[in-house]
C-alpha positions as CSV (number, residue, x, y, z in Angstrom):
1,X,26.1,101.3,48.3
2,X,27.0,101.3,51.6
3,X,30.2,102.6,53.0
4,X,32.2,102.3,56.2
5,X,35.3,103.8,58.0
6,X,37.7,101.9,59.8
7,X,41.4,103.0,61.4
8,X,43.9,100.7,62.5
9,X,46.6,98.8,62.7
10,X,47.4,96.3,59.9
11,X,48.2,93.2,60.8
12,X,50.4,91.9,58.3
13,X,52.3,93.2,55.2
14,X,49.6,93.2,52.4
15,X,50.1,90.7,49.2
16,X,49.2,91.6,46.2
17,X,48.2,89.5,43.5
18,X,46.5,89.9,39.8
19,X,42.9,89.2,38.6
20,X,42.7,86.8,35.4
21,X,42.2,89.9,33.3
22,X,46.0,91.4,35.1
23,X,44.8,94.0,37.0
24,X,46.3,94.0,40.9
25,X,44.2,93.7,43.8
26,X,46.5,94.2,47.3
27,X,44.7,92.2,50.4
28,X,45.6,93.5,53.7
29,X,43.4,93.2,57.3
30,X,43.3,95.9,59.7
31,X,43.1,95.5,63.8
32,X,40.5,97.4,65.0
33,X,40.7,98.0,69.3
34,X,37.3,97.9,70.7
35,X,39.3,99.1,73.6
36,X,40.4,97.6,77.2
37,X,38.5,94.8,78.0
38,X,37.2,94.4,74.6
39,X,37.7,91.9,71.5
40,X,39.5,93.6,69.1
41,X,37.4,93.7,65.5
42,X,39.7,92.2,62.4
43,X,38.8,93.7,58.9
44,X,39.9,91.8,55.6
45,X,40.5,94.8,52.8
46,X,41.5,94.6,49.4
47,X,42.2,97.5,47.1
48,X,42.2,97.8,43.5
49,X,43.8,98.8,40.3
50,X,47.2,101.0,39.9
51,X,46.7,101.8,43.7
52,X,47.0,98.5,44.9
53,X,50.7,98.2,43.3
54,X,52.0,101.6,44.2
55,X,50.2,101.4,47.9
56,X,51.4,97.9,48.8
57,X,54.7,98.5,49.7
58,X,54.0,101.1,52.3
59,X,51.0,98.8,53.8
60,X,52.8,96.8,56.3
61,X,52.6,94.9,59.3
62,X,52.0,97.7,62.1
63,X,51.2,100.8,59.7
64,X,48.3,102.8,61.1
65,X,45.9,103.3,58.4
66,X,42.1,105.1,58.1
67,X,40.2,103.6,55.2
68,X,37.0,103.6,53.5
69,X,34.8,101.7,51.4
70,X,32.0,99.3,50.9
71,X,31.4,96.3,52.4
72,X,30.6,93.1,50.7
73,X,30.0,89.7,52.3
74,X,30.9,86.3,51.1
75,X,30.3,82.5,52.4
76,X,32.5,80.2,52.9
77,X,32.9,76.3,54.7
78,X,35.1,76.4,57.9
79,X,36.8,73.6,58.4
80,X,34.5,72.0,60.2
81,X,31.9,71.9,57.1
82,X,30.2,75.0,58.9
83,X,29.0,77.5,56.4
84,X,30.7,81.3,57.7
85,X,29.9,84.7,56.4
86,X,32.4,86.8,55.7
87,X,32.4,90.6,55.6
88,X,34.9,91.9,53.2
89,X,35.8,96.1,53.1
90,X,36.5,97.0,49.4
91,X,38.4,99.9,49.8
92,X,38.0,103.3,47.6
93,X,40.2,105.8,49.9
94,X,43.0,104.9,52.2
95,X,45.3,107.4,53.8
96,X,47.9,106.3,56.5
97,X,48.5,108.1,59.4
98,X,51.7,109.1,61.3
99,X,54.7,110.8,60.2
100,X,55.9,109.4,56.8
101,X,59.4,108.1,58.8
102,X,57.2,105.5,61.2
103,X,56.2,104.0,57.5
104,X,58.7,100.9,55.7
105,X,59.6,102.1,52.9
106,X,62.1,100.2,50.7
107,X,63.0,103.2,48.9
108,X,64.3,106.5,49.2
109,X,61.1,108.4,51.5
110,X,59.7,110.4,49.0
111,X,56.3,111.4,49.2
112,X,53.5,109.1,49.8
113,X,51.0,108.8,46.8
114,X,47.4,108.4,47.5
């Protein structure tokens, strides 16, 4: 399996939704800055199982996160009728980064599970 690491910024609070068999998947994307002058690279991530419900309230719009995980690709029709590729990160470790204040946290700040 391959694997990939990828730190950013996410781009908008993460939703998370159940598979037919219950278990929760959380769906996130992550900016990732080429730098100046550069196009700035957008990942789509989802992360599984008990994670994905105890993580998703702390993965919101302009979190800094570092994750890692395998990629997987998937086609789709733009609306255009164009058939796209899309590359998908499946995520198996995620930590975020910066002081655990700079993180929304509905609740009281206690420490952040991983």
């Amino acid at each position: 399996m391959n694997q990939i690491t990828v730190a950013g910024i996410i781009g908008k609070d993460s939703e998370t939704r159940y598979t037919p068999g219950g278990d929760p998947v959380a769906n996130f994307s992550i900016a990732d800055s080429q730098g100046k002058d550069k196009d700035t690279i957008w990942w789509n991530c989802s992360i599984f199982g008990k994670r994905a419900e105890t993580l998703g309230k702390y993965l919101t719009k302009g979190a800094k996160v570092t994750v890692v995980g395998g990629l997987t690709q998937s086609k789709y029709t733009d609306k255009n009728g164009a058939e796209k590729i899309s590359l998908n990160l499946r995520v198996s470790e995620l930590a975020l980064q910066g002081k655990k204040e700079d993180h929304k946290d509905k609740e009281e700040q206690n420490d952040i599970p991983f």
